[in-house]
N, C-alpha and C positions, 0 to 999 in steps of 0.2 A: 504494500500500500504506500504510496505517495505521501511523504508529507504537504502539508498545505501552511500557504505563507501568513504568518499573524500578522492582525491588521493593527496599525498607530494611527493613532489622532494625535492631529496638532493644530493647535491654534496657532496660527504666525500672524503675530504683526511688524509691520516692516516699515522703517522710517527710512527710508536711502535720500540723503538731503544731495549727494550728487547728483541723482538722477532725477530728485522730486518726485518721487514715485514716493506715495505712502497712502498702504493699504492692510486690509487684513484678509488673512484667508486659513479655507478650515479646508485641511489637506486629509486625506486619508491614504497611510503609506501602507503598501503592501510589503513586509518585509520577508525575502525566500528565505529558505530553510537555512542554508548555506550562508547568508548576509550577515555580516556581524552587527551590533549596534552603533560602532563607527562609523560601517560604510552608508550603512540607513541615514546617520545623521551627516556626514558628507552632501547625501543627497539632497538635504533638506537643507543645507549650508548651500548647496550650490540653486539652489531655489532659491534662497532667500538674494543674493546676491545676483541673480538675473528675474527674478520677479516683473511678471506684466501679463496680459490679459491673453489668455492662452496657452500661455508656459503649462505643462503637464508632464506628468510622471509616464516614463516607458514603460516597457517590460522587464528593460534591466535583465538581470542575471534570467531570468527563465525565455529569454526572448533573443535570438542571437541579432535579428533584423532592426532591435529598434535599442535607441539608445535609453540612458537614464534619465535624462528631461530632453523635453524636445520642443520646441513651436511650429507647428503649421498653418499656413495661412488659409484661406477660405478652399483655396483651389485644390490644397492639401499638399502642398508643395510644402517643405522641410526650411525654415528660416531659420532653423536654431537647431542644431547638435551637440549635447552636453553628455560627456561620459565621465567616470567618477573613479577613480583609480588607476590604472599602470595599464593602458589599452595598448594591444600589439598594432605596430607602423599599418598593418595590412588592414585593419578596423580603422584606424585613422584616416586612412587615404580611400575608402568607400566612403566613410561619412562623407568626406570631402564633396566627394563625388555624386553625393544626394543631398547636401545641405548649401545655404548659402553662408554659414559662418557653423562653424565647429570648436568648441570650449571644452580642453580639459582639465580637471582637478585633479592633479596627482598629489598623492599624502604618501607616506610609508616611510619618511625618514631616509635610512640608505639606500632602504629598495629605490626608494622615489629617485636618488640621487641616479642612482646607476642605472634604472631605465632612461632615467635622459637623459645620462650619456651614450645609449643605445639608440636614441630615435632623435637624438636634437640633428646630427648632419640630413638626413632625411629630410626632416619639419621644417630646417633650416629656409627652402626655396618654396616650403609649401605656404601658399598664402588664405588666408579664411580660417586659420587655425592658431586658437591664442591655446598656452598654455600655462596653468597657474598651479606654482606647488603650494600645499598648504601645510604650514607646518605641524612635525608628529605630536608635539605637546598640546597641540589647538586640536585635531580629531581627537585625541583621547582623551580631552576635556568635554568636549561634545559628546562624545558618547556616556558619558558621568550623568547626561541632562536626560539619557534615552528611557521614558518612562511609556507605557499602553497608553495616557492620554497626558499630552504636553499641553503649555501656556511658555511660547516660546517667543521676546521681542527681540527683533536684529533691528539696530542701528548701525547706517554708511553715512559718514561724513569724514571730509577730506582725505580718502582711501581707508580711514580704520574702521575697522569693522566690528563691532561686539554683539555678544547673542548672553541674553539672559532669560531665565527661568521664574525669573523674583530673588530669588533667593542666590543663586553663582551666578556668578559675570564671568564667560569668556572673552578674553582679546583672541581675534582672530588673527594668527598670524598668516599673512599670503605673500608668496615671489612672482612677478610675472617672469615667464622662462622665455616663453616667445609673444609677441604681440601681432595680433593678422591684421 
């Protein structure tokens, strides 16, 4: 028998004063058998942080075809490709090739390091593909917050970024490694 993926609620409210984007939204994450509660709240990191009217969760890990967040526009055409972890070059350059802009968040600390010292010459000439690490001590502080039903605010202004629960304040640490 199959396991089945448990579901999170979260409340996000999101103040991004760079982008002027402030809204709230009630997400419902399906998280697979196999997902840590890191990579869950990555996902919801990486939500929060491209937040807008459409943005939706993929199928991520049970899904090989579609990413972890994605936008599409009316015509169903792919505007936005977001994948959340240490994607192989060959997943990067399909997205590429289906999306008009492709965002990844790589975390893992050295893993992180050493995959993109694997795929930066590649990504190097690829354009439509920003890449952002986030730092190991900021996922596994997020994953600290990962409860069945959150109340989660992220604040963006002047690039920093912080997510609270009420109670812990993360600083979100982020690198940009490449910019599209």
């Amino acid at each position: 028998m199959a396991l089945k993926a448990t579901i999170f609620k979260c409340d996000l409210q999101i103040a991004d004063m760079d982008r002027h984007y402030y809204a709230d939204h009630a997400l419902t994450i399906a998280r697979h058998p196999s997902e840590t509660d890191e990579r869950m709240m990555m996902r919801v990191l990486a939500y929060a942080l491209n937040a807008q009217e459409g943005l939706a969760f993929g199928g991520g890990l049970s899904t090989e075809d579609e990413p972890d967040l994605w936008l599409k526009d009316l015509t169903g055409a792919i505007r936005l490709w977001i994948e959340v972890g240490l994607p192989e070059e060959k997943l990067i350059r399909k997205a590429r090739g289906r999306a008009d802009q492709v965002v990844i968040y790589a975390y893992g600390g050295a893993k992180a390091a050493l995959w993109w010292k694997g795929v930066a010459a590649g990504l190097a000439r690829a354009e439509r593909v920003r890449v952002v690490e986030v730092a190991p001590e900021t996922s596994r502080e997020l994953a600290a917050l990962a409860t069945r039903s959150m109340r989660l605010q992220c604040m963006i202004q002047d690039g920093e970024v912080s997510v609270t629960n009420g109670e812990t304040l993360v600083q979100v640490g982020i690198a940009e490694l490449s910019d599209a």
